[in-house]
ZABA-300577 format. One record per residue: residue number from 1; residue in three letters; chain; x, y negated, z negated of N, C-alpha, C, CB in turn. Coordinates in Angstrom, 2 decimals. Glycine has a CB too. Layout:
residues N
{pafi NUM; 'ala'; 'A'; {X; Y; Z}; {X; Y; Z}; {X; Y; Z}; {X; Y; Z}},
...
end
This chain:
residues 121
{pafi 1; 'unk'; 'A'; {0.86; 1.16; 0.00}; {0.00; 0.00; 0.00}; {0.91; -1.23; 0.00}; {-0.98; 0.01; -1.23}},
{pafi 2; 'unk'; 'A'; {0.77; -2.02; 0.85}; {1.58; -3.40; 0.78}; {1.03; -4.35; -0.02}; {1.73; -4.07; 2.06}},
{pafi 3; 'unk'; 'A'; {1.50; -5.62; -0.11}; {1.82; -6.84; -0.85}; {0.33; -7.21; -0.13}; {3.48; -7.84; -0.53}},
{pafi 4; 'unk'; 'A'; {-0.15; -7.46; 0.80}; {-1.33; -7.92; 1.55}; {-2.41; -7.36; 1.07}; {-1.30; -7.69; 2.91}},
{pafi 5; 'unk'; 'A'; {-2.07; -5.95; 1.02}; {-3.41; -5.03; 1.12}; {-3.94; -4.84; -0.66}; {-2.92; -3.19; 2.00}},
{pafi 6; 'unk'; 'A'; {-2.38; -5.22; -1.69}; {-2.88; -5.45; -3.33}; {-3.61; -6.83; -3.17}; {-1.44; -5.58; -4.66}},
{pafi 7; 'unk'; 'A'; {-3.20; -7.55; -2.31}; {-3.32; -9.01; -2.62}; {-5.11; -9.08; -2.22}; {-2.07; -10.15; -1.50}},
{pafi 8; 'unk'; 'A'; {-5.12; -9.00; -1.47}; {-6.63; -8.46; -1.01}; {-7.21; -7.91; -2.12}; {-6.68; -7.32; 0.15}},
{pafi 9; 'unk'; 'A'; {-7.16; -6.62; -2.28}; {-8.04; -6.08; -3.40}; {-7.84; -6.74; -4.54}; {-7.87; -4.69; -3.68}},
{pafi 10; 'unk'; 'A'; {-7.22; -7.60; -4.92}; {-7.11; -8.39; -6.24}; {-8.43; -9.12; -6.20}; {-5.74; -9.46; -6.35}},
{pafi 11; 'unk'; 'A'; {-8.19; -9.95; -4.87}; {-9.27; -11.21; -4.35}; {-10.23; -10.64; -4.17}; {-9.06; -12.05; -3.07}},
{pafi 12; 'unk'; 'A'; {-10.94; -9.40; -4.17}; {-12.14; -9.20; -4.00}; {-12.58; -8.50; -5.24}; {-12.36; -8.56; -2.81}},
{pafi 13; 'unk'; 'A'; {-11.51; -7.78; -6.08}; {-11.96; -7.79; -7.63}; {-12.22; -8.93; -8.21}; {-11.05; -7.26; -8.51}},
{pafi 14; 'unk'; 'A'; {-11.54; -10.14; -8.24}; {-12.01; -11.52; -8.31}; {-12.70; -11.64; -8.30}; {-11.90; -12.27; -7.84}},
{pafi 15; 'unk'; 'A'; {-13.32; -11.49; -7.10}; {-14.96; -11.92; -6.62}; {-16.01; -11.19; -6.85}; {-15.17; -12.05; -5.26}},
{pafi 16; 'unk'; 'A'; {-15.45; -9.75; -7.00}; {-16.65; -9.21; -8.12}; {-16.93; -9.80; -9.28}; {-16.43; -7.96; -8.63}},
{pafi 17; 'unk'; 'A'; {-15.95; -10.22; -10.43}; {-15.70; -10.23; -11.55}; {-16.66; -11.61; -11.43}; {-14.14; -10.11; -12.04}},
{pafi 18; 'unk'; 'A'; {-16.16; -12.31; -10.67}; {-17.18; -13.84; -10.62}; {-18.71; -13.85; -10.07}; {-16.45; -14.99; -9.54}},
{pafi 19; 'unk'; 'A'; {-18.71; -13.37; -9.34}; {-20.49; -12.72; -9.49}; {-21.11; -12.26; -10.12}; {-20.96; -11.99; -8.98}},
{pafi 20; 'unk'; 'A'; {-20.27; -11.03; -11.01}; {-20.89; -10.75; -12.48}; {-20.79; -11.55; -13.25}; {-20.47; -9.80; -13.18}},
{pafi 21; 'unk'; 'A'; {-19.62; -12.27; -13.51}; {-20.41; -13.40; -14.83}; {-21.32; -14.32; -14.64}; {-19.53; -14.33; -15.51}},
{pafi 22; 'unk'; 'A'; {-21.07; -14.41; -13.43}; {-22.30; -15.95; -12.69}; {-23.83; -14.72; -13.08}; {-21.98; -16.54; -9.80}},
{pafi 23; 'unk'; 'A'; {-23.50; -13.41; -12.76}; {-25.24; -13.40; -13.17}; {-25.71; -13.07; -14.69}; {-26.04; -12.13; -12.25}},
{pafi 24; 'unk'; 'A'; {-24.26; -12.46; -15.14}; {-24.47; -12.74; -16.44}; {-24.99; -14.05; -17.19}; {-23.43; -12.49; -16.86}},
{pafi 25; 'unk'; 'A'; {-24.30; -14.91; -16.99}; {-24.47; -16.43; -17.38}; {-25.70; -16.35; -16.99}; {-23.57; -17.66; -16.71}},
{pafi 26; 'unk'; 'A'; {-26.44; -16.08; -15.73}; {-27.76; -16.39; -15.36}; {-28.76; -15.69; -16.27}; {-28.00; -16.02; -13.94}},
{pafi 27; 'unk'; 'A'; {-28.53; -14.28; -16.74}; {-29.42; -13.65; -18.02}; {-30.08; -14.27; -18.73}; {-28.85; -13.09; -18.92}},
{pafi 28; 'unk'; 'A'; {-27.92; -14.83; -19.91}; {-28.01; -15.24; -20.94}; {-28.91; -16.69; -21.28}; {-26.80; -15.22; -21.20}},
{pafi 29; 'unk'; 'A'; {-28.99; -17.52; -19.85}; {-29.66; -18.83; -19.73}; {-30.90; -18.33; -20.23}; {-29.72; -19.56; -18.26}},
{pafi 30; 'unk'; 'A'; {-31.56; -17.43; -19.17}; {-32.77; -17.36; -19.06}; {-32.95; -16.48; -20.07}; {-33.26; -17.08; -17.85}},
{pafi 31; 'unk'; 'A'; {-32.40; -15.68; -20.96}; {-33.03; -15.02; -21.93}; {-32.82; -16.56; -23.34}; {-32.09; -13.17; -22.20}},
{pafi 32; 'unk'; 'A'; {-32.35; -17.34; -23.59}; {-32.03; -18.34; -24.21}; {-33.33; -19.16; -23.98}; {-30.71; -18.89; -23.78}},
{pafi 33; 'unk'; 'A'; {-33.89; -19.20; -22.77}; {-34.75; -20.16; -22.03}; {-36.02; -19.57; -22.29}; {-34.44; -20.35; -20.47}},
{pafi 34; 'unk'; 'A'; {-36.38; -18.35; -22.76}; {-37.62; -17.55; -23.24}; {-37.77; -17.31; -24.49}; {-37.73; -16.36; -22.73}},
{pafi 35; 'unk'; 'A'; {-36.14; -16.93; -25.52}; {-36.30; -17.09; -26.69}; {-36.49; -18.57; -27.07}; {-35.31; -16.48; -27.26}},
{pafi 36; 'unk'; 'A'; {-36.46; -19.63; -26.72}; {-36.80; -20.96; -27.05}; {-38.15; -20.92; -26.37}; {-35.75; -22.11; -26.56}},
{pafi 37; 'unk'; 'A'; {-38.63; -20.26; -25.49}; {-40.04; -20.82; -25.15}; {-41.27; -19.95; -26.61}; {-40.49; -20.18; -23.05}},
{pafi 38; 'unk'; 'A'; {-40.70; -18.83; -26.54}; {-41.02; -18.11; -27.73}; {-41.36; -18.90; -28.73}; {-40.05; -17.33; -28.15}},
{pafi 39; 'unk'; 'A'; {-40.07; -19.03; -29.34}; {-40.48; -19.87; -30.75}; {-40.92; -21.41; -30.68}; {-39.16; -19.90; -31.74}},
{pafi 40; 'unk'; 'A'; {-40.96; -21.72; -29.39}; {-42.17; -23.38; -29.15}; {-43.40; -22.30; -29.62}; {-42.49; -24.39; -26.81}},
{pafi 41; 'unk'; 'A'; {-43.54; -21.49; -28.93}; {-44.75; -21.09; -28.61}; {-45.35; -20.45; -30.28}; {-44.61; -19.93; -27.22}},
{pafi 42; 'unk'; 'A'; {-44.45; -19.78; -30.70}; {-45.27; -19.34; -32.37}; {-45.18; -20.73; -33.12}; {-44.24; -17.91; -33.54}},
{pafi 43; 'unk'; 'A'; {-44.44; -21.19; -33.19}; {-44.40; -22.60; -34.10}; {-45.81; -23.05; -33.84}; {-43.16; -23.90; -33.57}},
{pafi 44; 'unk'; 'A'; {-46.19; -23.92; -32.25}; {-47.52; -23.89; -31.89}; {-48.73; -23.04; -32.60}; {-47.42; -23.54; -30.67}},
{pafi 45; 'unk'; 'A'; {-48.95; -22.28; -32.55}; {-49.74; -20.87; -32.52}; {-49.94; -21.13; -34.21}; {-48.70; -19.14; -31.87}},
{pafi 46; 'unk'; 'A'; {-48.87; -21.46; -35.24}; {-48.70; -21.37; -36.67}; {-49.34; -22.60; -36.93}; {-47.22; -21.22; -37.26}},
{pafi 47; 'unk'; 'A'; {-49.31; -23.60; -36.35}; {-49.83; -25.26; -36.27}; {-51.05; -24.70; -35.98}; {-49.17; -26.53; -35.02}},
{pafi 48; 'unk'; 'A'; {-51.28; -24.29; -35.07}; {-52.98; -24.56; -34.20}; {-54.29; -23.46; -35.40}; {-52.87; -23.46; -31.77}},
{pafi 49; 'unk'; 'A'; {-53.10; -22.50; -36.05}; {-53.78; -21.91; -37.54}; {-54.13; -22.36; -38.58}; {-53.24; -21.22; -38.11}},
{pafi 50; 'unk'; 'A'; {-53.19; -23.13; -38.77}; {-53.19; -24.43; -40.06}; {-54.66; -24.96; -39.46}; {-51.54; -25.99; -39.99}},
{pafi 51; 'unk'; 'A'; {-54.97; -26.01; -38.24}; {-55.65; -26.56; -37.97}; {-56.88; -25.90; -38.11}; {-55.32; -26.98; -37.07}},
{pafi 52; 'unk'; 'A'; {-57.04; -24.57; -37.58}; {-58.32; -23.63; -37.51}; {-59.06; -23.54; -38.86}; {-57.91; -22.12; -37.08}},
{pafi 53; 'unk'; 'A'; {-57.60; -22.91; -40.19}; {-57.89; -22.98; -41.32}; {-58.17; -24.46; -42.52}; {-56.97; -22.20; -41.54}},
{pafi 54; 'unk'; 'A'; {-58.01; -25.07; -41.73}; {-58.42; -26.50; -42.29}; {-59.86; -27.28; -42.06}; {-57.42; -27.41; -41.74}},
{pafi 55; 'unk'; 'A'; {-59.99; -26.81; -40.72}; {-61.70; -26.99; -40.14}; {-62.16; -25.95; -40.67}; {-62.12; -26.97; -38.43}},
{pafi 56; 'unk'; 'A'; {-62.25; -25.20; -41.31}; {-63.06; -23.77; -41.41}; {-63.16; -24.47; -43.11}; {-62.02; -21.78; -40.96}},
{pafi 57; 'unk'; 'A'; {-62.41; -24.75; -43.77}; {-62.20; -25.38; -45.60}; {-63.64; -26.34; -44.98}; {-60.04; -26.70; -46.33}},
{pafi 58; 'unk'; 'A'; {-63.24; -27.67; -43.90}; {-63.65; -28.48; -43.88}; {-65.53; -27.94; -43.66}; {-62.76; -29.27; -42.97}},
{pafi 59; 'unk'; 'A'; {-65.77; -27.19; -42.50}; {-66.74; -26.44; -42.35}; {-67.82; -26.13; -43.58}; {-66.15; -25.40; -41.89}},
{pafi 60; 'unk'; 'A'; {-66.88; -25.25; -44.57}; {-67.39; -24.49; -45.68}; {-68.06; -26.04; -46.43}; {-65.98; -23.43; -46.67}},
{pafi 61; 'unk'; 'A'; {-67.05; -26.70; -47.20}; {-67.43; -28.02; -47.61}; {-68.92; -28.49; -47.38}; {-66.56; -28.91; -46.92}},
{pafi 62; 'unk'; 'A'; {-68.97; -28.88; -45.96}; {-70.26; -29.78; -45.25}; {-71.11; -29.01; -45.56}; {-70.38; -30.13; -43.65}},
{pafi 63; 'unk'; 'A'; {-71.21; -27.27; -45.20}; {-72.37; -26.74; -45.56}; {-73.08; -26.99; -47.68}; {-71.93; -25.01; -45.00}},
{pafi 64; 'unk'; 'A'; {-71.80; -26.78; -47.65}; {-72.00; -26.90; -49.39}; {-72.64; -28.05; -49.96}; {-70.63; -26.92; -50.17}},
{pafi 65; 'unk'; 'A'; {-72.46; -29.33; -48.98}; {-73.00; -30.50; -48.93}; {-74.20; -30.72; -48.93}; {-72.66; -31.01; -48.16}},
{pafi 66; 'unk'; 'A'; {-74.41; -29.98; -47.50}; {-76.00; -30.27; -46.84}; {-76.81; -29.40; -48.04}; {-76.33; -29.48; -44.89}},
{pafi 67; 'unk'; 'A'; {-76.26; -28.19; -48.10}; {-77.11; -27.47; -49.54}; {-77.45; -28.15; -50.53}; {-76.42; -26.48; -50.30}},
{pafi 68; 'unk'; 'A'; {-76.63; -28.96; -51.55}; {-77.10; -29.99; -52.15}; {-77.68; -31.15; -51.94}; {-76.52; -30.22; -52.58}},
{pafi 69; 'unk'; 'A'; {-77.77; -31.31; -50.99}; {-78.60; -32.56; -50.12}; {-79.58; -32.25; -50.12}; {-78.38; -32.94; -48.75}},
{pafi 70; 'unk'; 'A'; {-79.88; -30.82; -48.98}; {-81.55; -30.32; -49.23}; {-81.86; -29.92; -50.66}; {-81.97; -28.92; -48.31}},
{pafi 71; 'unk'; 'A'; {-80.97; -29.89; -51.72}; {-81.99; -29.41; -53.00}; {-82.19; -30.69; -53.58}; {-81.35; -28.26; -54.22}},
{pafi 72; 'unk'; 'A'; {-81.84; -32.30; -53.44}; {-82.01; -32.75; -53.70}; {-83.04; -33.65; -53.44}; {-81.33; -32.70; -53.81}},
{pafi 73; 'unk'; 'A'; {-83.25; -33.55; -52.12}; {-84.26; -33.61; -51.28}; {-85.73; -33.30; -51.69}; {-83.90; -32.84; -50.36}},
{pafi 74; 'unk'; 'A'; {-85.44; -31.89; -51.74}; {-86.66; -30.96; -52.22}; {-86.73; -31.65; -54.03}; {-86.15; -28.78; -52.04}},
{pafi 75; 'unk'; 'A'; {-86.22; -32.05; -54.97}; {-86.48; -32.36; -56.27}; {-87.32; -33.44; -56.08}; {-85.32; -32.61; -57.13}},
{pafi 76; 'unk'; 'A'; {-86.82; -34.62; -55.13}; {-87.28; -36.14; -55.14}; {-89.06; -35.82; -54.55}; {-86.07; -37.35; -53.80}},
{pafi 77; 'unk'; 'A'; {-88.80; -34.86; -53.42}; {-90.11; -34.68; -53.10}; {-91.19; -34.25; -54.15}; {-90.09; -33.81; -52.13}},
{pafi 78; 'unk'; 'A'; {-90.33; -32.71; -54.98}; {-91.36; -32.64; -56.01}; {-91.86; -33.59; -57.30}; {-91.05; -31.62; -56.50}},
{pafi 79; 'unk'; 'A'; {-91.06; -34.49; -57.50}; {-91.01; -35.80; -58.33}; {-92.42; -36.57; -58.11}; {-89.67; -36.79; -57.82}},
{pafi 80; 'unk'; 'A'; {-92.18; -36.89; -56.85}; {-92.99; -37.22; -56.12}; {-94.34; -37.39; -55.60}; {-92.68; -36.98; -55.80}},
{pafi 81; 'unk'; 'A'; {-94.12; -36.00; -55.54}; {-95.77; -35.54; -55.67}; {-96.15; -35.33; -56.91}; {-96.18; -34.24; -54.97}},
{pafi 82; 'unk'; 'A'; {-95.22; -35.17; -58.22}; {-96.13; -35.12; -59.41}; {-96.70; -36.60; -59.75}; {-95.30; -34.51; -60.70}},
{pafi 83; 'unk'; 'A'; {-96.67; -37.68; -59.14}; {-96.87; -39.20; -59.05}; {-98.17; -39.03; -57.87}; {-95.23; -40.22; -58.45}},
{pafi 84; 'unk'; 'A'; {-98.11; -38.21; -57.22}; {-99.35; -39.03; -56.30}; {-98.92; -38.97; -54.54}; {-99.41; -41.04; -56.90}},
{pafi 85; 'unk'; 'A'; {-97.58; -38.65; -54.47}; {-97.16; -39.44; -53.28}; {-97.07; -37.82; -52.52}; {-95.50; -40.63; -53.45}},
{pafi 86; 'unk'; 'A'; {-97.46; -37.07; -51.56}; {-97.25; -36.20; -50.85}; {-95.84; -36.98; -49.49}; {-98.92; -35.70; -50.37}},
{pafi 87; 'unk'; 'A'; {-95.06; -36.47; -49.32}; {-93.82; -36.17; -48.94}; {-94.07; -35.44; -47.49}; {-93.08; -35.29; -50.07}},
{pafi 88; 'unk'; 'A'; {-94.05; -35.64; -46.16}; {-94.03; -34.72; -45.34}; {-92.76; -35.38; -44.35}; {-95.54; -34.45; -44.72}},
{pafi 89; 'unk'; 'A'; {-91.52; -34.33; -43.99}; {-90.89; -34.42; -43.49}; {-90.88; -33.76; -41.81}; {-90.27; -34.21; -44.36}},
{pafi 90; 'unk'; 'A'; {-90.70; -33.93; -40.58}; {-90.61; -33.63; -39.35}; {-90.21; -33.79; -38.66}; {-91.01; -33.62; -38.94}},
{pafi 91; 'unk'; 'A'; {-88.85; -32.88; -38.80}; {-87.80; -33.54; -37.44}; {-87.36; -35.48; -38.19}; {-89.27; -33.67; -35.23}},
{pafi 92; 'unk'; 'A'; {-87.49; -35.87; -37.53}; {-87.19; -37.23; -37.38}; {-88.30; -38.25; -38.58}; {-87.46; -37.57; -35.60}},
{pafi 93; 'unk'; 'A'; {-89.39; -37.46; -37.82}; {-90.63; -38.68; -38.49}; {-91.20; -38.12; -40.25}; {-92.50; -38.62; -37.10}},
{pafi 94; 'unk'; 'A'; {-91.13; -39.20; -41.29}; {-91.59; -39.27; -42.29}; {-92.72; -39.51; -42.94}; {-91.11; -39.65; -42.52}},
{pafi 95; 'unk'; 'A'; {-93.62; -39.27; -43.30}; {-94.60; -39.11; -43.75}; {-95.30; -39.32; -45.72}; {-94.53; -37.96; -43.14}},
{pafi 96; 'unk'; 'A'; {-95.30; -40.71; -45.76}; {-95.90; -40.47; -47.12}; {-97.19; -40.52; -47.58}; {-95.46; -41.17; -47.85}},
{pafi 97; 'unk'; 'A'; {-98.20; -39.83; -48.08}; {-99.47; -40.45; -48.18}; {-99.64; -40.27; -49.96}; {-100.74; -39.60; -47.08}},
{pafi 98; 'unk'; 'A'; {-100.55; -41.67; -50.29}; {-100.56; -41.79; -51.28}; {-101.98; -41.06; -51.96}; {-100.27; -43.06; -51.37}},
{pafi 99; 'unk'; 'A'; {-102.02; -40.20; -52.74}; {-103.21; -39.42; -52.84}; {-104.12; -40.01; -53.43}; {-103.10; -38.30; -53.40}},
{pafi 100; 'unk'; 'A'; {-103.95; -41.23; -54.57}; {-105.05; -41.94; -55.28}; {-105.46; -43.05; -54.19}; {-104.55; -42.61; -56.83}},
{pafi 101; 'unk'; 'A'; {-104.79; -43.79; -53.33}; {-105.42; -44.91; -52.21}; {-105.46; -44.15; -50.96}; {-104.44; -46.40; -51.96}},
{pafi 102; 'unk'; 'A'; {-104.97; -42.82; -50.45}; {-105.62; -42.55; -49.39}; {-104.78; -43.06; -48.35}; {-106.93; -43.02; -49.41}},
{pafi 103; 'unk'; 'A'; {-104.07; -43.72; -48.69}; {-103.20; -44.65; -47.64}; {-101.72; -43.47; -47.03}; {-102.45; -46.41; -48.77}},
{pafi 104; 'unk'; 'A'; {-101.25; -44.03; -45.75}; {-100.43; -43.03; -45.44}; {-99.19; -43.95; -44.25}; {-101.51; -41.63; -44.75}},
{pafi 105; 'unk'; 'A'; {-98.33; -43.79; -44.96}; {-96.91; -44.72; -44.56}; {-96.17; -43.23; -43.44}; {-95.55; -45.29; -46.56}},
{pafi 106; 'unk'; 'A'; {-96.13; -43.95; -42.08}; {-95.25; -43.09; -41.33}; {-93.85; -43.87; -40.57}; {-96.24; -42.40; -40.20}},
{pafi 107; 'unk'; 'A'; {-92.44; -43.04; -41.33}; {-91.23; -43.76; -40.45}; {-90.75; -42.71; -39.76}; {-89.98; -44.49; -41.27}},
{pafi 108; 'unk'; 'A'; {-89.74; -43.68; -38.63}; {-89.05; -42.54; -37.75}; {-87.36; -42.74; -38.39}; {-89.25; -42.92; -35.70}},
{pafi 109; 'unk'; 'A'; {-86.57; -41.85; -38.54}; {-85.87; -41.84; -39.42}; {-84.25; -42.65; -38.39}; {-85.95; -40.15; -40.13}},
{pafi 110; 'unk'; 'A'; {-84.89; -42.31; -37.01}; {-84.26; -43.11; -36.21}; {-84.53; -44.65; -36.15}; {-84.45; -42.59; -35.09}},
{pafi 111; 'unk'; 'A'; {-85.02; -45.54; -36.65}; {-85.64; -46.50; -36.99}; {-85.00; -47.35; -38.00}; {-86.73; -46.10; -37.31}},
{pafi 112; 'unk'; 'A'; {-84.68; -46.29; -39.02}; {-83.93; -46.88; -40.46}; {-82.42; -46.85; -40.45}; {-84.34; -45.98; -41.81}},
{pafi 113; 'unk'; 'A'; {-82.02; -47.72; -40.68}; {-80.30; -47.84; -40.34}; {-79.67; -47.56; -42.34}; {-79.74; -50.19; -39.40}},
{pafi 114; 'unk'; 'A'; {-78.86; -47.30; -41.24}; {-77.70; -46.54; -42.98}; {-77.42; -47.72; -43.96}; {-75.57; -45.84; -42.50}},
{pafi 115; 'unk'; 'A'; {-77.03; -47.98; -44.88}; {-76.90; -48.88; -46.01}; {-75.39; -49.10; -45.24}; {-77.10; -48.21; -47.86}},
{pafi 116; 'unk'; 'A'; {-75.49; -50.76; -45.66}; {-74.41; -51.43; -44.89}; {-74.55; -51.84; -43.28}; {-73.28; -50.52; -45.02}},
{pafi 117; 'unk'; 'A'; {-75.19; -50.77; -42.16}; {-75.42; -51.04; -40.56}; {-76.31; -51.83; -40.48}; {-75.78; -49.95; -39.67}},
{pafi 118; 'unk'; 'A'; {-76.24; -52.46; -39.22}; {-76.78; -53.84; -39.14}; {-77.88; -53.05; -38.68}; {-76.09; -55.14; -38.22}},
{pafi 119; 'unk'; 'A'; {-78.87; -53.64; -38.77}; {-80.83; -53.54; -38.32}; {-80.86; -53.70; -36.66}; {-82.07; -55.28; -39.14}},
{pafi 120; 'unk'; 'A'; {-81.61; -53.26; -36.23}; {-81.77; -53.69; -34.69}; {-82.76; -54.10; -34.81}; {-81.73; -52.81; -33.54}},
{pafi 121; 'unk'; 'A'; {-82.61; -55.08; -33.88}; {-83.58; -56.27; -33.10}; {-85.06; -55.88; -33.04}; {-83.10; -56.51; -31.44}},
end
């Protein structure tokens, strides 16, 4: 084997050797480039749980709310009627009639603005 013909096969072991690391290097990128998309992605996923489990607290709460709302509701009504005043609620529209005058007050609950909101026109 001559000086040409080592020299040659050197240069093309070379050039193996550099194609394999070039695709090595290309792996290691892209396995680097998925383990970072990975852990964006659970970090995310651990956040967006927090959030789920925080609306679901928040959820539980409101119902617990409205429950005491309607029992409080329901007391004022029975109050109420032990005075005279029958109570009828529907959807929207309110209903009081007074049982000793006979008289009978109807609001729409869309009508009455919240304590503090301004009144419409």
């Amino acid at each position: 084997m001559s000086f040409a013909d080592l020299s040659m096969l050197v240069s093309i072991i070379m050039g193996i050797v550099g194609v394999i690391a070039l695709l090595g290097s290309i792996v290691v990128f892209l396995g680097s480039r998925n383990k970072a998309t990975g852990e964006a992605q659970a970090r995310l996923i651990e956040t967006l749980n927090g959030q789920i489990a925080a609306q679901e607290r928040q959820i539980h709460e409101l119902q617990r709310e409205v429950t005491r709302s309607n029992q409080v509701n329901e007391l004022i009504i029975k109050a109420l009627s032990s005075l005279g005043l029958k109570i009828t609620i529907d959807g929207t529209m309110v209903s009081v009639r007074n049982s000793s005058t006979g008289a009978t007050l109807f609001a729409d609950a869309h009508d009455v603005s919240a304590p503090g909101e301004p009144t419409a026109p």
